[in-house]
Structures are given as C-alpha cells and as structure tokens.
N, C-alpha and C positions, 0 to 999 in steps of 0.2 A: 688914576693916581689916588684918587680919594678912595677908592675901595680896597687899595692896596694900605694905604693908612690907618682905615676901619680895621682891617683884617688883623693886621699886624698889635694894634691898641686893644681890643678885645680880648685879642690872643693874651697879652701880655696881663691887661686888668685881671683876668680869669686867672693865668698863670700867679702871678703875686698872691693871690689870697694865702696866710701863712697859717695853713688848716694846724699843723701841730700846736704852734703857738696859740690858737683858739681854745682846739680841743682842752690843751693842759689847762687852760685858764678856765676855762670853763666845769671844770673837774676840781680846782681847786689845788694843785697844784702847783711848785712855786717856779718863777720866770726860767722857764726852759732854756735862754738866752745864758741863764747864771751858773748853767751844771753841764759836764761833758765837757762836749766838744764849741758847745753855747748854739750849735747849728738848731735848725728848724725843724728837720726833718726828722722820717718814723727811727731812724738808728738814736737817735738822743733823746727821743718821746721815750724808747723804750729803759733808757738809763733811765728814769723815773721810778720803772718796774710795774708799770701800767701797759701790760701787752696788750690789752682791747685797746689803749689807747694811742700806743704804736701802731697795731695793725689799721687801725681806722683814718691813722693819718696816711699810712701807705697807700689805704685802697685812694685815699683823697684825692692826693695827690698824683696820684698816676691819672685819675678820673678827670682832672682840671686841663690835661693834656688831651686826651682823649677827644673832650666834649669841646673844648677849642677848636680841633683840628674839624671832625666829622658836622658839628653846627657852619662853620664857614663852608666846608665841602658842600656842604647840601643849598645853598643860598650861593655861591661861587664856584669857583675852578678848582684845580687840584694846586695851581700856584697861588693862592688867596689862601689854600688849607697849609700850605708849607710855612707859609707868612704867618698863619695863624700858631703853628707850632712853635715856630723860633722866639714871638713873641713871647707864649706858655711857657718856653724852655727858661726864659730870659727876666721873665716875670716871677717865676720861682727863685733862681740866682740872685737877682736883682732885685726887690719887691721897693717899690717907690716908702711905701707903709712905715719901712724898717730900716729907713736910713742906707736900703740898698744892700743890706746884709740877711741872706735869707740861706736857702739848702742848699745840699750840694747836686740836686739833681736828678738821684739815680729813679725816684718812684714816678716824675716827670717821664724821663727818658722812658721808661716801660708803656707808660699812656700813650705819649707819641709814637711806640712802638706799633703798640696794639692796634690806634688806628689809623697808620698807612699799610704794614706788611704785620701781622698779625701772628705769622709763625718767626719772623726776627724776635719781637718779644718772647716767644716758647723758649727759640732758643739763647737769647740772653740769660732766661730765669734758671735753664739747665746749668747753662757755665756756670752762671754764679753762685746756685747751689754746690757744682759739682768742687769748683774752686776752694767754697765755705769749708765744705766739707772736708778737704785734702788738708786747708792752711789756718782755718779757723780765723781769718781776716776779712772781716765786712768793704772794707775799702779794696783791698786786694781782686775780691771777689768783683766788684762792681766792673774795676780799672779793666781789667782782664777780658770781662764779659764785652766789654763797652768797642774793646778791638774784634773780638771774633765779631760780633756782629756787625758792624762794617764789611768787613771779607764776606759774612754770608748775604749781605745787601748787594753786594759788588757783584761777587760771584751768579749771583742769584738773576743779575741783570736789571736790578732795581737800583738803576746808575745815580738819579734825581735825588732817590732816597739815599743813596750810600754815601751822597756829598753832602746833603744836609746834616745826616749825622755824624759824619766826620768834624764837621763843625760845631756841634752840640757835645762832642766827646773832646774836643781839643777845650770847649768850656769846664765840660763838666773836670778835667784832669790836673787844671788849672784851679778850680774849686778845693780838690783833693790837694792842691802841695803841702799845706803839712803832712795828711796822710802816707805822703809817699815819703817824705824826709824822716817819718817815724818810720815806717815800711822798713827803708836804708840802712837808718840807724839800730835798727830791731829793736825800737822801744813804743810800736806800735798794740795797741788795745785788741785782746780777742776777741772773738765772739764767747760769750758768757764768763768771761777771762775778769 
C-alpha cells in the first residue's frame, strides 16, 4: 500500500512542476496566469510570442510524464508506473503550488503516451496535426486526437492502457469546457488567428 502511495505522490510532485510558469518568469516575462487563456501550458507560453519558450515548455512537460511513469517502471511494476502517470497527469491539472489551477494536459498526455505505447503518441501528434491543419483549432485538434487514440489503444489490445486514458481524456475534456463552449459558439481562437 505504501508503494502504491509513493508511486502515486511522486508521480503527482513531478507532474505539478508548472514548467511554463517558470520558464516565462524566468525570461522575464509578465504572469502568464494574466494573458490568454491564464492556462500554464506551451499553447499560452506561446501567446507571449516566445516560441523557444513554448516549445521548451511543451518538450517539459510531456517529459515530466514520461520520467514519472518509466523511473517508477524501473524500481516497480507496470501498476505503480500507471499510478505514477495518473499522478503526473493530475499533478499537471491540479498543481498543489497554484492553488490547483494548472494546464490543460495535452503535452502531459503525449509523455504518458510515449512511455507506455509509444506509437499511440505518433499517432495522437498525426491527428492533431492533421486536424490543426484542416480547422486551425488547437483545442479541437487535441479533443479529437485524444478519442482516436483511445480506439487505437483499445483496438491495438492495450486494454490496461485504453482505460487509463480514457480517464485521463475524460479529465483532460473537462479541463477543455470553455474550449468546447467557444468550439460551439464559433467564437473559439485559431491557430495564429
């Protein structure tokens, strides 16, 4: 029980770090919390118009997922690495740090991707390029990816995995409700819009 605990709290401290909020402060730019969408993450980094600084929260934060899951893997089971991701995933959403007001998830979800099934993540980043591409919506793009990938976990026979993330996408979607209420109303932000 106690390593189930460890697992889970690691996960989560690592997850919480609020790398954009850092980055920007540390760059000298002003409280990222005050402009946008006020989220944490690389899509609000990059309204700043600091794309190193976007991109480097992206890679961040996917990375914080990542290193959660595969450090627990290596010292524990594959059920202590799943604990560890939910943490990560929840730690990001939630950051104790920030009053519990943190991202919306999507550069987390890619980490967790990448280390349980590695080609889910390929194929996430496809959709949601390919979506980008077609509708010029960041959120749209994400929401969209977030199902096919599920299907291709399921399909795929990575049953463990297709229910953990279906859980992670019913947070992350919930993170997103303004997104999708702009979405609806068509008074949602483009990409470079």
């Amino acid at each position: 029980m106690i390593n189930y605990a460890a697992a889970f709290i690691f996960g989560y401290l690592l997850g919480s770090i609020p790398f954009g909020l850092v980055l920007t402060r540390l760059a000298g730019t002003q409280d990222l919390r005050s402009i946008g969408s006020g989220s944490i993450g690389a899509t609000n980094v990059l309204r700043t118009g600091r794309k190193g600084l976007a991109a480097a929260t992206m890679i961040l934060d996917a990375l914080k997922g990542t290193v959660a899951v595969l450090v627990v893997a290596h010292v524990g089971d594959r059920n202590l690495a799943m604990l560890a991701g939910l943490g990560a995933f929840l730690g990001h959403l939630f950051p104790v740090w920030l009053k519990f007001q943190g991202g919306k998830g999507v550069a987390t979800l890619i980490g967790l991707l990448i280390a349980f099934v590695w080609p889910a993540a390929l194929v996430f980043c496809l959709v949601w390029l390919a979506v980008a591409f077609l509708t010029r919506y960041s959120s749209l793009s994400a929401l969209i990816a977030s199902l096919v990938t599920i299907a291709f976990l399921w399909f795929g026979r990575y049953t463990q995995e297709a229910e953990l993330f279906a859980v992670l996408t019913v947070l992350m979607w919930a993170k997103h409700h303004a997104n999708i209420r702009r979405l609806v109303a068509g008074t949602e932000s483009k990409i470079g819009g």
